[in-house]
N, C-alpha and C positions, 0 to 999 in steps of 0.2 A: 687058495685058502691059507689064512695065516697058521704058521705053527702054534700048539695047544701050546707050548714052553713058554712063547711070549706071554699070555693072559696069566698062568700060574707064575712066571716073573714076578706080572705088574702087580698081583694081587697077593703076596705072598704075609703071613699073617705079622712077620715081625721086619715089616716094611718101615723104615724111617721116617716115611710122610703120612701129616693127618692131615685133611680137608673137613672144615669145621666152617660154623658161621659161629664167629668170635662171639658176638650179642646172645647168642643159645648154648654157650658152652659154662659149664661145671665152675671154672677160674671168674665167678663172677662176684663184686663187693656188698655181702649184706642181698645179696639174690636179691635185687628188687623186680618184683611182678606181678602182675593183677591177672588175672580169670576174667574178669569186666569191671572196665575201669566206671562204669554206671554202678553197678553193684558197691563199690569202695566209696563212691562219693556219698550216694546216700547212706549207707552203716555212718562214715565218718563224719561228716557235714557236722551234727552238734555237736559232736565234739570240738573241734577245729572251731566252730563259730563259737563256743566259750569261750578258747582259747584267748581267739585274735580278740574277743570285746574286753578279756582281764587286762592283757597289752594295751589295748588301746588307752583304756583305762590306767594304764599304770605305766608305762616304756615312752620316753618318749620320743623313739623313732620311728616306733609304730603308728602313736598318734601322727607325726608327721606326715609318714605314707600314707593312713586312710585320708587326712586329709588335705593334701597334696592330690589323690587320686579325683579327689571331690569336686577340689577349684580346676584342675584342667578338663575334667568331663562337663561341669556345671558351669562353672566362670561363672559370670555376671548372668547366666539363666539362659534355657531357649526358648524365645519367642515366637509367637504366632503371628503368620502370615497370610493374610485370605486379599480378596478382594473390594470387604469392606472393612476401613478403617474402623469405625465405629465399635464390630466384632472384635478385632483387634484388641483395641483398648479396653473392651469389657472382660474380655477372658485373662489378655495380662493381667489384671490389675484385680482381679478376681482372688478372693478369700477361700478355700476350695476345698480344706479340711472340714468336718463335722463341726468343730468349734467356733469354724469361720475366725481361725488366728494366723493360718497360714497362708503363706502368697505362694504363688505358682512359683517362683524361685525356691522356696525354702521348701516345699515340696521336692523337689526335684533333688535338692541337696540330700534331702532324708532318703529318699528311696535310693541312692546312690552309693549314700554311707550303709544304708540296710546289704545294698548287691557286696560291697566291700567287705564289711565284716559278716555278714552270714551267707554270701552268695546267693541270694534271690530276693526278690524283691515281691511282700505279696498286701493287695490290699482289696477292695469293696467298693464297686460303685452304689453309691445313697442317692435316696435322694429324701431331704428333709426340709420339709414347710416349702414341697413345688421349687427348690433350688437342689442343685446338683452338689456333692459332695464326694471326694473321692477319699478313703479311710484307710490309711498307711496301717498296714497290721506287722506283729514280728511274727517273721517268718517259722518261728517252731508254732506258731498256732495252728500250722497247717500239719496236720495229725499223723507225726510218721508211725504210729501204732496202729494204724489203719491198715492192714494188708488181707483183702478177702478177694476170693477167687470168685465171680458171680457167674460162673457158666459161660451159656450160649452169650449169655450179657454183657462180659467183658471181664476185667479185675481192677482191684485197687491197691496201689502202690504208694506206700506211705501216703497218704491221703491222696493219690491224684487218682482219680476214676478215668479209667478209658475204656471204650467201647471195643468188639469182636475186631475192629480194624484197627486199633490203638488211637482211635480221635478220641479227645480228652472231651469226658462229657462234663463233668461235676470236681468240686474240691470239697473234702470232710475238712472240716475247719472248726477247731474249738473256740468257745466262746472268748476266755483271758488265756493269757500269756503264761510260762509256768510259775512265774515269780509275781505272779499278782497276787496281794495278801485273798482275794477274795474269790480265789478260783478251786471252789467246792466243786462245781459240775466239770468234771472232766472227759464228758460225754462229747464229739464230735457231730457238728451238723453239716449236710447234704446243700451247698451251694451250686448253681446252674454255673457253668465254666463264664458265660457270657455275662456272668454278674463280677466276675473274679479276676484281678491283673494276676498273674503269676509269672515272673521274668526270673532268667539266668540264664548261664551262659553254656549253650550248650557243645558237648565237646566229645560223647560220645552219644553212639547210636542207643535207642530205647531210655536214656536219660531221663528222669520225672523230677530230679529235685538237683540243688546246685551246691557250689561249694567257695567258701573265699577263695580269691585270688590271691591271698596272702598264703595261702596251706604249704606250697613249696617255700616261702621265708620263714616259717616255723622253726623247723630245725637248724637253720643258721641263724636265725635271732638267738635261738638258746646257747647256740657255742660261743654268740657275742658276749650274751650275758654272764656266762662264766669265766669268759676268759676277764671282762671289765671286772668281777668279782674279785678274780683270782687277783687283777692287776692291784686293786685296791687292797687288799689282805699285803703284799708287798711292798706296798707305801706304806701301809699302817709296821711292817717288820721293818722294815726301811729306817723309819725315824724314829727308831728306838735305838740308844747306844747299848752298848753292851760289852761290859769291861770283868775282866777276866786279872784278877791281882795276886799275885802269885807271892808268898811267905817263906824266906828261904830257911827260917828255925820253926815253921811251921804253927806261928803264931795267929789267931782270929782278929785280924786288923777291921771286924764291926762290931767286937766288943760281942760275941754271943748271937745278934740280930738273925732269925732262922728267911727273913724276906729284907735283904738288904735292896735300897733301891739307890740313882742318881739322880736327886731331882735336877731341877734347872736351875742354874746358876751356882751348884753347889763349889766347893771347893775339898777335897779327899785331900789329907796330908799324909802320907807316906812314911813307913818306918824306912830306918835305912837300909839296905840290900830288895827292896819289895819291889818288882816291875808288876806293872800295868798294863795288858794289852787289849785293845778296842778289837773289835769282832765285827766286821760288816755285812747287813743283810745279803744275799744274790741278787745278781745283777739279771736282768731279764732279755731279751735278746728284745729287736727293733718293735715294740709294741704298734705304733701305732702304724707303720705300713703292715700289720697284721693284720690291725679291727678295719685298716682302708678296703682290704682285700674282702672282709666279710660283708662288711657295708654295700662295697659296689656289687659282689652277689645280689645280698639284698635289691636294692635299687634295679637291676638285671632283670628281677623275678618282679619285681610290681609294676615296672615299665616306665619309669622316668629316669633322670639322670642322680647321678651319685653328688652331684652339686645342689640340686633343688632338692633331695631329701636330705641330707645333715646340713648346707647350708656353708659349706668348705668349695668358696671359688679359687684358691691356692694354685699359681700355675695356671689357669683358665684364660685363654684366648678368644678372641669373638670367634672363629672358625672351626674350634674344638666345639666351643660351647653350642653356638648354632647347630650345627650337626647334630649334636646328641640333641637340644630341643626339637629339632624336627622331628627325629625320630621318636620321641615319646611322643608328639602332635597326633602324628598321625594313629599310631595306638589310642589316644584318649579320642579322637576323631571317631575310630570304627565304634567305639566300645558303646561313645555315646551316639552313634547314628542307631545301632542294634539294640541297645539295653533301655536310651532315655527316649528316643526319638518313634522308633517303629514300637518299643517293649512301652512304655508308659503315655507318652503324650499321646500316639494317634489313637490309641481308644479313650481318653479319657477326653478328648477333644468330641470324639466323636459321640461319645455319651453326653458331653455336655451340651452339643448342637442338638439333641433328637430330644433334652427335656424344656432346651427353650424354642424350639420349633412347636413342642406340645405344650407349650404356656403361650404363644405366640408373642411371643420377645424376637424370637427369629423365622423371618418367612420363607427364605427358599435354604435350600443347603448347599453350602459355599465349599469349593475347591479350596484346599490348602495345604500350606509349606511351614517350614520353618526359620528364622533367623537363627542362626548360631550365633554363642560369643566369639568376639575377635578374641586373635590370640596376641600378649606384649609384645610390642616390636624391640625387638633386640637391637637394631639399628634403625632407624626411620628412617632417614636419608635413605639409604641402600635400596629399602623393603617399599619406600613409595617410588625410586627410580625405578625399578622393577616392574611395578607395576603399569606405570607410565609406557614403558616400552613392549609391554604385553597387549596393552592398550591399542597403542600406536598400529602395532604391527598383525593387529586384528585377533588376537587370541584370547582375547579377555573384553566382558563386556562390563559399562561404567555400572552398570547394575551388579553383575557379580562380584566388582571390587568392592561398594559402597557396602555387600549384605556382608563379603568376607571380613570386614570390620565392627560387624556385629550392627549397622544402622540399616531401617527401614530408606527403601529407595524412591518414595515417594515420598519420606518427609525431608529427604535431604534435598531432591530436587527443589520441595517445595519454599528451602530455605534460600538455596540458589538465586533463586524467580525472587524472593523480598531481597537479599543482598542486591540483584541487579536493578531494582528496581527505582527509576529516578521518579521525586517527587516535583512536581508542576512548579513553577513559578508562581510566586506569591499564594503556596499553598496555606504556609504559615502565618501569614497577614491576617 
């Protein structure tokens, strides 16, 4: 048995060692922590989504980011892929809003900017005069004042209804926006979930509503904005002279003047014995690898590079730069497989196949995929040698190169087949 001395030793009360987990200890900045980080997002969500849309409105790094986040998840649109051409071309090309003014691109773009600045994306499958429409709503129309407990029934969480097992049956959804001049009734209605897209990005457990991806650029945007404030307030001290003239019989060399000033170009003559001395604004220490540091936060937290949001290729090499685009790719890749691709298009696709199956415009119901947009080649040469040798060496099929640049692979083949195509002798006769 070991002696009791050693234990009373090791545990003695004014022992010099602590054993801590550094992340739960007292020495921590501004204690940031949640209770449930689902709980935070929904309280905060409008607020934050005000926020980023005055920025957007108003900043123009912000606008950059949202729209930057827009073109590499949207690009040039994602397209429908089935096995009839025909279908294809009907739904791209298809007008899809209520007002029938919007194209399945410009759809896409919007609900994208909506997950951006408000962090979800919620809208209404219609259907008006036997055509399918699908009705892009702002997201606070979904009623976070909605909070009832329904029993054995389930509860409702700022407007989302889930049942005893948490399956989300229904959404309360008010009629207008809160900034609609004409939004008297502020009563919420009772939507079947199956009629209703509601997307975001979900990131904690029990989750019912979302939040911009801008929410952690917030408070580094605001230190930007002060500190450019503050930079500007010091140019404006800056180019002001300021002269200090000193009287050695202690006479008023401006004649009485209680707001003496120096315009521009003036000329001051001097009694004799009187110095002048010029006063210079402070001098500010390296400003701008300051706001670089804040920026590339920024750009960090929204997931592209600190080059495609302010637009400073400075120093930029093809090998720096490729890297960082890739790695924003692939971010705008997942974001748009989950949010635009599984979150919006496949029900809105599939809703739209089940109202022209029941007008009989479409007879059986078709398997389908998507085209994504290609993304800019940074190098062609490089990026089609590449390919070539992927090709070559059985890794890649001529189909998955032709969609990964954003074209259908049967109309490229089909152009193939007329480029190879020789015309008969004396066709032209």
């Amino acid at each position: 048995m070991w002696p009791l001395s050693i234990f009373s030793q090791k545990n003695k009360d004014n022992a010099n060692h602590k054993r801590a987990v550094n992340a739960s200890s007292g020495n921590w900045p501004d204690d940031v922590r949640t209770l449930s980080g689902a709980t935070d997002i929904r309280q905060a969500g409008q607020t934050v989504s005000q926020r980023v849309a005055g920025l957007y409105i108003n900043d123009p790094v912000v606008r950059s980011a949202v729209n930057l986040i827009v073109s590499q998840i949207v690009g040039s649109g994602v397209r429908l892929n089935t096995a009839d051409q025909g279908i294809d071309t009907r739904f791209n090309a298809s007008r899809i809003d209520p007002s029938a003014l919007m194209s399945i691109t410009a759809m896409q773009r919007a609900a994208i900017r909506s997950w951006v600045i408000s962090g979800e994306i919620l809208g209404l499958h219609r259907v008006i005069g036997g055509r399918y429409a699908f009705q892009l709503l702002d997201p606070e129309q979904l009623d976070r004042s909605k909070n009832t407990n329904l029993g054995a029934s389930g509860t409702i969480v700022a407007g989302v209804e889930r049942d005893s097992f948490g399956v989300i049956v229904a959404y309360w959804i008010l009629p207008h926006s809160s900034g609609d001049p004409f939004a008297l009734n502020m009563q919420s209605f009772r939507f079947d979930a199956a009629d209703v897209v509601h997307v975001f990005e979900h990131e904690f457990a029990g989750q019912v509503r979302g939040i911009s991806p801008l929410v952690a650029t917030l408070p580094v945007l605001n230190n930007a904005s002060i500190a450019i404030e503050a930079r500007l307030k010091q140019l404006q001290v800056s180019a002001m002279l300021t002269a200090i003239l000193t009287s050695p019989d202690g006479t008023d060399a401006f004649d009485g003047n209680p707001n003496p000033s120096l315009e521009p170009g003036a000329i001051i003559r001097a009694r004799p014995g009187e110095q002048v001395e010029v006063v210079n604004g402070p001098q500010s220490p390296d400003f701008n690898a300051f706001i670089k540091v804040l920026y590339r936060q920024i750009a960090a937290s929204v997931g592209v590079t600190y080059e495609d949001l302010i637009g400073d290729l400075e120093g930029v090499n093809y090998s720096s730069f490729r890297g960082g685009a890739l790695t924003a790719r692939r971010k705008a890749e997942a974001t748009r497989k989950v949010l635009l691709i599984e979150g919006v298009l496949d029900p809105v696709f599939s809703r739209w196949q089940a109202i022209e199956r029941l007008a009989g415009r479409v007879r059986a119901e078709l398997d389908h995929s998507w085209i994504e947009p290609s993304w800019p080649e940074i190098d062609r040469l490089k990026e089609a040698n590449a390919d070539i040798s992927l090709l070559k060496a059985g890794l890649k099929s001529r189909k998955e190169i032709i969609e990964a640049r954003g074209r259908e692979y049967q109309t490229v083949q089909s152009e193939i087949q007329a480029d190879n195509f020789v015309m008969p002798q004396g066709a032209l006769k």
